[in-house]
C-alpha positions in Angstrom: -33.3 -59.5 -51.6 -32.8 -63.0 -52.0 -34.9 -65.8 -50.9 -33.7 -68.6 -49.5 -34.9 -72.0 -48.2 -33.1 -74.4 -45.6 -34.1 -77.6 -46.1 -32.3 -81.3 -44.3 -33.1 -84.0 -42.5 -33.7 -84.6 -38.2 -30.0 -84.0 -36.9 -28.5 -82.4 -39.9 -27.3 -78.8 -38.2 -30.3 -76.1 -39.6 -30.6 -74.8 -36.6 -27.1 -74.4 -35.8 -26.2 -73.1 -39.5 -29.2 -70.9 -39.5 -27.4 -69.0 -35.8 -24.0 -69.0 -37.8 -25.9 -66.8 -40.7 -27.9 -64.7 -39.1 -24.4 -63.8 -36.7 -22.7 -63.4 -40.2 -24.8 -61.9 -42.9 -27.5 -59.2 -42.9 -30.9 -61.3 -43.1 -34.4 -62.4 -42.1 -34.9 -66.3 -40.6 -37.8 -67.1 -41.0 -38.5 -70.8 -39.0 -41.9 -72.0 -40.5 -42.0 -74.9 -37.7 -41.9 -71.7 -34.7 -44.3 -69.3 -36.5 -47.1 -72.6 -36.9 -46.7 -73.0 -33.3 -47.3 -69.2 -32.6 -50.5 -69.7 -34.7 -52.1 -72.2 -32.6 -52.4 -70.1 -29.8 -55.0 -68.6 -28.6 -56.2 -65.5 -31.1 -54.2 -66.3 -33.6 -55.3 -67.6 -37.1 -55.4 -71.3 -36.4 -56.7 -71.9 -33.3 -60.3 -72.3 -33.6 -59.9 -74.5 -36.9 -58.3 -76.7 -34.8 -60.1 -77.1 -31.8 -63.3 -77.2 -34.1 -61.5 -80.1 -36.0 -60.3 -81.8 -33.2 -62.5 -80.7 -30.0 -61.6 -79.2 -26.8 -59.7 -82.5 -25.4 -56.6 -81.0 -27.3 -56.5 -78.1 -24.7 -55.1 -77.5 -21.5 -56.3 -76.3 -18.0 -55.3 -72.9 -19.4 -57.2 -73.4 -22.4 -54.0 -73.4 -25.1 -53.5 -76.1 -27.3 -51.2 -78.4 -25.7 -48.7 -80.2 -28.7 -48.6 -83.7 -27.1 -52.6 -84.4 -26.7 -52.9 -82.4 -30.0 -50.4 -85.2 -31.5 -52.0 -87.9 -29.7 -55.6 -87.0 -31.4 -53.9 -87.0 -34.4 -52.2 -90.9 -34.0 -55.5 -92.0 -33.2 -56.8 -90.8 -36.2 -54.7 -90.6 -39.2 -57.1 -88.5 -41.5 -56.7 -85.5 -38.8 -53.0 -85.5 -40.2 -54.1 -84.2 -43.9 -56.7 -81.9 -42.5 -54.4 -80.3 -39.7 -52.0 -80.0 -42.4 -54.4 -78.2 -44.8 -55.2 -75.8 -41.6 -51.7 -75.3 -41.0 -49.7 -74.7 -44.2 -51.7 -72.4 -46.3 -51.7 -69.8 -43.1 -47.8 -70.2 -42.7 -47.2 -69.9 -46.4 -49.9 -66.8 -46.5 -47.4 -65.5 -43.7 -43.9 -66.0 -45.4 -45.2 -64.7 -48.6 -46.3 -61.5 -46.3 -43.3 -61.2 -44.3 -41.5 -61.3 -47.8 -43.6 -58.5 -49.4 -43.0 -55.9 -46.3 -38.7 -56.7 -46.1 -38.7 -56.2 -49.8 -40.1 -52.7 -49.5 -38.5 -51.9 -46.1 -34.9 -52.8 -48.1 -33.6 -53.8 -44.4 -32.1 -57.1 -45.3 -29.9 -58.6 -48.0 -31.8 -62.5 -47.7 -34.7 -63.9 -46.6 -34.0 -67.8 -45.4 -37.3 -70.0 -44.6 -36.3 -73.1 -42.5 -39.2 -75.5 -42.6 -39.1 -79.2 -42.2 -41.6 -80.3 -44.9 -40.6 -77.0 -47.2 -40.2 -79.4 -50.5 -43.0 -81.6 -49.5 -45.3 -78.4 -49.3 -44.4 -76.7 -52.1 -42.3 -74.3 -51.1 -39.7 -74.3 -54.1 -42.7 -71.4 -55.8 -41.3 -69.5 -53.5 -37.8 -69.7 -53.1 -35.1 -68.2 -55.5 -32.7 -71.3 -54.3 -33.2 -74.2 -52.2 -30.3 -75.2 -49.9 -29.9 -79.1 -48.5 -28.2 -79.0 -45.5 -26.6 -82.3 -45.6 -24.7 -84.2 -43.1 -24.1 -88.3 -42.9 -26.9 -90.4 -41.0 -24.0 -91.5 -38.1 -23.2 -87.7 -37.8 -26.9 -87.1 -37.4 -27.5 -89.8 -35.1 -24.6 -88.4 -33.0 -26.0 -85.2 -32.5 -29.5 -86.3 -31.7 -28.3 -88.7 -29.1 -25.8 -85.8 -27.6 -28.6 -82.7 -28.0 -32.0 -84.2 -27.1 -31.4 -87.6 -25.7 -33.3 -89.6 -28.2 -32.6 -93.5 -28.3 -32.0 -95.0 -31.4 -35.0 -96.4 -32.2 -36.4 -93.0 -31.8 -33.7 -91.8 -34.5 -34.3 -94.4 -37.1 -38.2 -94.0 -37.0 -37.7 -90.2 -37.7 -35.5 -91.0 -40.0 -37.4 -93.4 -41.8 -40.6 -90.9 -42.0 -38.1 -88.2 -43.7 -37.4 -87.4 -46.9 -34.4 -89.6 -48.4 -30.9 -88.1 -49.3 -31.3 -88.8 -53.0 -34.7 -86.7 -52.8 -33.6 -84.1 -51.1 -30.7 -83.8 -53.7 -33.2 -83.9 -56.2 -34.9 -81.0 -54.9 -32.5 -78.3 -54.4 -29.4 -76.8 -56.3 -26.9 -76.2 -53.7 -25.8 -78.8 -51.2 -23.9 -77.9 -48.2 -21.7 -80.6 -46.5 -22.2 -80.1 -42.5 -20.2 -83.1 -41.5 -17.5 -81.6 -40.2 -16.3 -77.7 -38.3 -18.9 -75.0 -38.9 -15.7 -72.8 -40.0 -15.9 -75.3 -43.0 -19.6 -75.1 -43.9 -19.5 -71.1 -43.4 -17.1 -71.6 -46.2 -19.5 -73.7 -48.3 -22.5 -70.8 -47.4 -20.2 -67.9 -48.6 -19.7 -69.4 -51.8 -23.0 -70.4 -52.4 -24.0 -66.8 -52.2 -22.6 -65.7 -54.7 -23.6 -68.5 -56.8 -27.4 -67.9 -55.6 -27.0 -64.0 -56.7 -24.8 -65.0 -59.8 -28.1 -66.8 -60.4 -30.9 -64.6 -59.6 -29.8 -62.4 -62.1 -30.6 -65.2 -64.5 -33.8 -65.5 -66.9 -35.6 -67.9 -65.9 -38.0 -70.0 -68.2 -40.3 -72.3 -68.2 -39.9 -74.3 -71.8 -43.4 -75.4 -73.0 -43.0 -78.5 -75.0 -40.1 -79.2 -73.5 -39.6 -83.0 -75.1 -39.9 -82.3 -78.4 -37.3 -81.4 -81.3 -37.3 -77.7 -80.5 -37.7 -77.9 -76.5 -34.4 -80.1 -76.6 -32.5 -78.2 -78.8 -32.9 -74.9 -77.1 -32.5 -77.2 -73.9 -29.1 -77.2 -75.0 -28.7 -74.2 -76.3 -29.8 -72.6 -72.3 -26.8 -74.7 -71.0 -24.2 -73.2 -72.9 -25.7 -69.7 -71.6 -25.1 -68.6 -68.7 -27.5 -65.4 -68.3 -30.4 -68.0 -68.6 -31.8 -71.1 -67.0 -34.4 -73.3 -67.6 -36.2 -73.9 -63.8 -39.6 -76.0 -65.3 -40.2 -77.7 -68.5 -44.0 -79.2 -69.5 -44.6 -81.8 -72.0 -46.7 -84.7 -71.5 -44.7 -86.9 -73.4 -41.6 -88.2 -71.5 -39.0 -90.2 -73.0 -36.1 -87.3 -72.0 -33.5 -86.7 -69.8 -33.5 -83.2 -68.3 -31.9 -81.2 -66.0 -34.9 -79.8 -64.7 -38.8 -80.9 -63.2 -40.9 -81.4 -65.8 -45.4 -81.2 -65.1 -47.6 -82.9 -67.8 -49.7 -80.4 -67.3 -48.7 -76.6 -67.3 -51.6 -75.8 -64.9 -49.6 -77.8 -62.0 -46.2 -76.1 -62.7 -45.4 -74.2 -59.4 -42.0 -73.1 -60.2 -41.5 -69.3 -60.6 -40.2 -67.9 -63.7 -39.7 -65.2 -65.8 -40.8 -65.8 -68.9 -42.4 -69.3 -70.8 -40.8 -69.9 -74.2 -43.5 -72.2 -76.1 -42.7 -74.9 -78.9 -45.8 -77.2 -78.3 -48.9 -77.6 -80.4 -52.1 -75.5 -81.3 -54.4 -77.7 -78.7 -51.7 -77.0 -75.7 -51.8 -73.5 -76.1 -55.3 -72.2 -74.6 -53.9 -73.5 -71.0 -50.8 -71.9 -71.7 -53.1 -68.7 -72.1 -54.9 -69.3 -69.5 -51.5 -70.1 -67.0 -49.9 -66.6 -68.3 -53.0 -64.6 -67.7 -53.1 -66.2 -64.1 -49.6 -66.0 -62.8 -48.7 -62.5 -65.2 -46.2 -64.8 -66.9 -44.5 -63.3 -70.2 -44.7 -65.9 -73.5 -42.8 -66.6 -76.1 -45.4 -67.8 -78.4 -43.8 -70.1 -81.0 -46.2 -72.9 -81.7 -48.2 -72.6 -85.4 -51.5 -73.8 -86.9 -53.2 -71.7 -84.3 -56.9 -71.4 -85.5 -58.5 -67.8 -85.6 -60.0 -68.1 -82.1 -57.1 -68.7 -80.8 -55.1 -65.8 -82.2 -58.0 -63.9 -81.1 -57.5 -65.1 -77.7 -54.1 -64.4 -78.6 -54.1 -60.8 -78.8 -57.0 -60.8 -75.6 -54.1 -62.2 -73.7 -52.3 -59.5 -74.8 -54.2 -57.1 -72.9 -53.1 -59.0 -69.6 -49.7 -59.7 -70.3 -46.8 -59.6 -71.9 -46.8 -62.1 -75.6 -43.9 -62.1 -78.5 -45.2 -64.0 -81.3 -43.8 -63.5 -85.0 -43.5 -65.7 -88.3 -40.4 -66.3 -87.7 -38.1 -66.3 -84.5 -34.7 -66.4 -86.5 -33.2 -63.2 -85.1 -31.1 -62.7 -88.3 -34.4 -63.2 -90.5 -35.7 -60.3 -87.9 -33.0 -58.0 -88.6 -33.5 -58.9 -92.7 -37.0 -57.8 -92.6 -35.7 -54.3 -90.7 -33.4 -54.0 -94.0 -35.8 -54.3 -96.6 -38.4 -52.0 -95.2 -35.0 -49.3 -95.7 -34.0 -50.5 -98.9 -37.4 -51.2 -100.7 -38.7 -47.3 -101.2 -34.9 -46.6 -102.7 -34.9 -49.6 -104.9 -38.5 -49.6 -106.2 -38.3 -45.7 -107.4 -35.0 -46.8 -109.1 -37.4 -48.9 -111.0 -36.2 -52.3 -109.6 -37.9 -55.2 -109.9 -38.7 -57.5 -106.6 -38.6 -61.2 -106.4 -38.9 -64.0 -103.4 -37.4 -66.8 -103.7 -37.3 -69.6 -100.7 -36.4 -73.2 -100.4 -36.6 -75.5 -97.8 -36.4 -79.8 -97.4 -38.8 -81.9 -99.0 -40.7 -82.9 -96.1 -42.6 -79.5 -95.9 -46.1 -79.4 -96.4 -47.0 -75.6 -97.0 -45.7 -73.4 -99.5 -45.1 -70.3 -99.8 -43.2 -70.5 -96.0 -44.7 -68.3 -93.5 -41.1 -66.4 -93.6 -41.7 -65.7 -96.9 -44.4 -64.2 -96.6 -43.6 -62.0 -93.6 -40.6 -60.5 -96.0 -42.8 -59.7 -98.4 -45.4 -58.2 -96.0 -42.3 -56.4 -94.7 -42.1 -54.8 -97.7 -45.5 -54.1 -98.8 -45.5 -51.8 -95.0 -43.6 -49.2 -96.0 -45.8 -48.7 -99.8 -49.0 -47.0 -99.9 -49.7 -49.0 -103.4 -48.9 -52.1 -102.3 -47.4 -54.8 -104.6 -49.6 -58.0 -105.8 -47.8 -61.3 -104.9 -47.5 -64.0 -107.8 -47.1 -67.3 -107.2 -47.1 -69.0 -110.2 -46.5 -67.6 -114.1 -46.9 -70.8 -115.3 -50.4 -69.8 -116.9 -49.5 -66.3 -117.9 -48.3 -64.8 -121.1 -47.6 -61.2 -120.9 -45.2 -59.3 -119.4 -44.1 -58.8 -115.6 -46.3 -55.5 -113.6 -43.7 -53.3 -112.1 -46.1 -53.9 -108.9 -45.9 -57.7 -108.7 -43.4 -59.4 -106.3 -42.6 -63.0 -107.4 -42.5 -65.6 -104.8 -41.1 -69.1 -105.7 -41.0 -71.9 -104.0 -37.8 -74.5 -104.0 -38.6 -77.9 -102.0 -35.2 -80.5 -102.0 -33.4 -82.7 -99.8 -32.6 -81.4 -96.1 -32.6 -77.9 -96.9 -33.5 -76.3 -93.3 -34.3 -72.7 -94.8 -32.9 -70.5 -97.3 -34.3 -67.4 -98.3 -33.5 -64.4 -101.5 -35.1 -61.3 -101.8 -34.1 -60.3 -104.7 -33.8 -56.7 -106.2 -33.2 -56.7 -110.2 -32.5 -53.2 -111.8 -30.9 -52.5 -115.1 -27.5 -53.6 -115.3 -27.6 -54.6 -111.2 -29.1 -57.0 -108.7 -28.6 -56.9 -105.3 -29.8 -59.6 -103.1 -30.5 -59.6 -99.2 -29.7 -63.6 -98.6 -30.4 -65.6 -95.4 -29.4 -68.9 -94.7 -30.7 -71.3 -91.8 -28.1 -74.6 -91.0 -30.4 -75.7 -88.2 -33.0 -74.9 -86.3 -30.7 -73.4 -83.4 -31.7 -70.2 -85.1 -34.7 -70.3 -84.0 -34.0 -71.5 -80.6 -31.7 -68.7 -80.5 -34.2 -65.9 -81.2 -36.6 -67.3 -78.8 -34.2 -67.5 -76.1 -33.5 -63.3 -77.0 -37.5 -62.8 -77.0 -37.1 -64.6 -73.1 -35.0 -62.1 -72.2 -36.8 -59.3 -73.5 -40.0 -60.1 -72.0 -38.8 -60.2 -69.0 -40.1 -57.0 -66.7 -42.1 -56.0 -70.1 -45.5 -54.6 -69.5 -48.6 -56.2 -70.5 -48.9 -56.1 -74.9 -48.4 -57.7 -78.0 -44.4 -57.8 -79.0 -42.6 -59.2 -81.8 -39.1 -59.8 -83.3 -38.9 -56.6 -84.7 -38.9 -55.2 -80.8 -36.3 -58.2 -79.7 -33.5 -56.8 -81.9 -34.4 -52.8 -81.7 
């Protein structure tokens, strides 16, 4: 089931647009501004907040809250605004994420629309799989509300004016629907964006940690050009880029749903980004390094709550490389074949061995019950090579993003397992794969190796 909200400005058709859906498809409305009203009645869950708040003047002979004293309170005192709204909006939310919960497992409707008129100012895009801006020119607006309810147009212009601008509400949703002219027309509009909002749904969606720096951008653009996932939230507290999605500072005030977080950010960032996951049951792509041993110890606690992929490398081919050599190492070794590393990579990097180095030879020392002793540096030996020592040498020159040889050298033969990185989009890629495969995964600790099978 789909979830849908209706969001426009005062004149702009919801109303009449919601009729024409509910005629055509099989759904739920559900109209946030009626269901607030039911709750101020008597017995029902806001009524005595509000006549505590705002005292028994707001009630009729009949003892109800009665909307135009209630509102007249409230213009007399502007603070009663926020705290009626903090009343208000947390007990209809509460409701439409209830209301959601029982059609989902009743299976009775195809959609779920919410028509509210402050659903972006209140946060309701969390809940939403697509927001929908009902748009229609201010003339055709003004037209309606003189024709429907009578209003003058000084009435019109001051709603106006207290509403959301066009621009904003653009800004907030992904589908726009054009109600200027015969509903036949914007039925038209609805059908097809449908099928975009299912073609959608079926998406990944992420939420790219770090989403400003080198990596964030480049897989950025690497999500555009794939369309089985979307980025819906990016975090990054430094700004400076253009993107086609909201980005928070600060992950902890991200409200957007997703499906997975894919995180290219720094060591200090990632204890919120634990802490977010754990909260909201969030599957991570864990990508930043340097994480001290407390963290990876919170790390694998995480684990234990939900679902984390997190490996040396993120390359999908270097993934699939390590898979090779645990095969070919047992075969090669017994024929008495030596193994050496050998990686290279651009002069700006600080550490050497690389951590994919490394990881190939761990790879290899798995499947050995003696395993073999890695060498660094002969430099200060004289004697001849152990048959259980595996070489590992260092290259560091020019832009090199990552090459790395695993070589196997017999008598009379060598055979080499090669891999070559031309960018960093490899590792973009593979992080993108782990997304996918996290999402639906059960709470544990995942890596490449279960990305590519």
């Amino acid at each position: 089931m789909l979830v849908i909200g209706i969001t426009g400005g005062v004149g702009c058709g919801k109303s009449t647009v919601l009729d024409s859906i509910r005629d055509r498809y099989n759904c739920i409305i559900y109209k946030a501004d009626d269901e607030a009203n039911r709750m101020k009645k008597q017995g029902e869950r806001c009524y005595q907040e509000l006549v505590a708040l705002m005292g028994e003047d707001i009630l009729s002979l009949q003892g109800d809250i009665d909307n135009k004293k209630m509102a007249a309170t409230m213009f007399a005192d502007s603070s009663l605004v926020e705290k009626v709204n903090g009343i208000i909006h947390p007990a209809v939310k509460e409701d439409i994420l209830t209301r959601i919960k029982e059609a989902e497992s009743e299976g009775k409707a195809d959609y779920f629309f919410i028509e509210a008129a402050l659903l972006i100012e209140c946060g309701y895009g969390s809940i939403v799989d697509s927001m929908w801006y009902i748009s229609a020119d201010s003339e055709v607006r003004a037209k309606r509300l003189r024709e429907s309810r009578g209003y003058s147009d000084e009435k019109i212009a001051g709603i106006m004016r207290s509403q959301l601008k066009d621009d904003e509400f653009r800004a907030s949703s992904d589908i726009i629907i054009d109600n200027n002219s015969e509903m036949s027309e914007t039925m038209r509009q609805i059908d097809d964006a449908l099928k975009r909002a299912e073609k959608r749904s079926k998406m990944v969606k992420i939420i790219m940690h770090g989403c400003n720096g080198r990596m964030g951008q480049m897989i950025t653009g690497l999500v555009e050009q794939d369309d089985t996932v979307e980025i819906v939230a990016g975090v990054d507290k430094f700004g400076g880029s253009k993107n086609g999605y909201p980005v928070f500072e600060d992950i902890k005030d991200c409200d957007i749903q997703a499906d997975a977080v894919i995180d290219f950010s720094n060591a200090a960032a990632v204890d919120g980004l634990l802490d977010y996951c754990m909260e909201h049951k969030l599957p991570c792509v864990l990508c930043s390094t340097g994480l001290s041993e407390e963290q990876i110890a919170r790390v694998n606690e995480a684990s234990d709550k939900v679902a984390i992929c997190r490996s040396a490398n993120m390359s999908l081919g270097i993934n699939l490389l390590m898979k090779l050599l645990k095969e070919a190492a047992p075969v090669l070794a017994e024929a008495g074949f030596d193994i050496e590393i050998v990686e290279k990579h651009h002069n700006q990097k600080l550490d050497a061995p690389s951590g994919t180095a490394l990881a190939l030879a761990d790879s290899i020392n798995e499947v050995f019950d003696e395993p073999y002793e890695y060498v660094y540096d002969r430099s200060t030996r004289r004697q001849k090579r152990d048959a259980k020592e595996l070489g590992i040498s260092a290259v560091r020159g020019g832009t090199i993003v990552g090459d790395h040889d695993v070589i196997f050298a017999g008598s009379d033969e060598v055979i080499t397992f090669s891999h070559s990185a031309y960018s960093r989009g490899v590792f973009g890629k593979g992080a993108i794969q782990a997304a996918k495969f996290l999402k639906g995964k059960e709470k544990g600790m995942y890596d490449m190796s279960d990305v590519i099978g």
